[in-house]
C-alpha positions in Angstrom: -17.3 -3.4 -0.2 -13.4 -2.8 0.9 -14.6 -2.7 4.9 -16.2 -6.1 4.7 -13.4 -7.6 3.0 -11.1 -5.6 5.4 -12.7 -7.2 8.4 -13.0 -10.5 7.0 -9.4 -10.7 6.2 -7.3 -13.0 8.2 -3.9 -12.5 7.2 -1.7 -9.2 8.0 -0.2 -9.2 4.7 -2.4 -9.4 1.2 -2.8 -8.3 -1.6 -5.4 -9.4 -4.7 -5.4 -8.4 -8.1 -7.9 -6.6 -9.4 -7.2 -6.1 -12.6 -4.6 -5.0 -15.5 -4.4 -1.7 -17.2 -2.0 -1.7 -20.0 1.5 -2.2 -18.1 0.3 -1.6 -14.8 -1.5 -4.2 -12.4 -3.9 -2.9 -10.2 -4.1 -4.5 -6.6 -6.1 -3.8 -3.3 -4.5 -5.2 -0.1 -4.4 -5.5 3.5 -1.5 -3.9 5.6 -0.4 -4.6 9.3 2.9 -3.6 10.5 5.5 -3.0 8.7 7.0 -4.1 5.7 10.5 -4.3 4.8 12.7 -1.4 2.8 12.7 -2.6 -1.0 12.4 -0.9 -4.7 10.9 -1.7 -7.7 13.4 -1.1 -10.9 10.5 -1.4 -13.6 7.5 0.0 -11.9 5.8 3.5 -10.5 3.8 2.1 -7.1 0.8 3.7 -6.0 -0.8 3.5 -3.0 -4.4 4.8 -1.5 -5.8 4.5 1.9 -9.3 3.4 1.6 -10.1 3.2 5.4 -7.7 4.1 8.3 -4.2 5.3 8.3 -0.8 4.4 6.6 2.5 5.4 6.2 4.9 5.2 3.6 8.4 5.5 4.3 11.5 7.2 2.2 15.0 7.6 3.1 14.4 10.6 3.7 10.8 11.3 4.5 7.2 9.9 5.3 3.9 10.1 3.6 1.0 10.1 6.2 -1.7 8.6 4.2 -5.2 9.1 5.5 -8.4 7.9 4.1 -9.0 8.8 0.4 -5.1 10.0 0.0 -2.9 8.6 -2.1 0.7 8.4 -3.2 3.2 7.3 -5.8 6.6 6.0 -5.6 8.3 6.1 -8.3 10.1 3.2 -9.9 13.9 2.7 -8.2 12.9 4.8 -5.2 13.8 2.6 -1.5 10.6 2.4 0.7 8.8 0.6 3.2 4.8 1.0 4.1 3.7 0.4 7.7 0.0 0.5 9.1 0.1 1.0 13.1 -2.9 -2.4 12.7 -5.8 -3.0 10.7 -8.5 -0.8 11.3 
């Protein structure tokens, strides 16, 4: 189901919710490049590699996501993701 959306995806960048589960929101998205350094003050951020490879970047440190990893940042932590291309 995720490949065929995947491949039929036309932006670089998006996300869709899915749905909501108490206070977090549950999202699937679509990652090329790199996104900029930012944080989130009130959330945790989770993120799995369906299909592919990602990376997730700290200050001091990278997660090499591969496909069926999966990571969390917690809430006030500075990151960035990047995704060498869709894939």
């Amino acid at each position: 189901m995720f490949k065929k959306w995947q491949m039929n995806a036309k932006d670089k960048w998006f996300n869709q919710t899915l749905t909501k589960v108490n206070d977090s929101v549950v999202r699937v998205g679509i990652v090329e490049g790199e996104y900029h350094w930012h944080k989130h003050d009130n959330e945790d951020e989770f993120f799995f590699v369906f299909a592919g490879q990602a990376f997730v970047d700290l200050e001091d440190k990278t997660f090499e996501l591969n496909p069926n990893q999966g990571v969390t940042i917690s809430r006030g932590i500075v990151h960035r993701t990047e995704r060498p291309k869709k894939q």
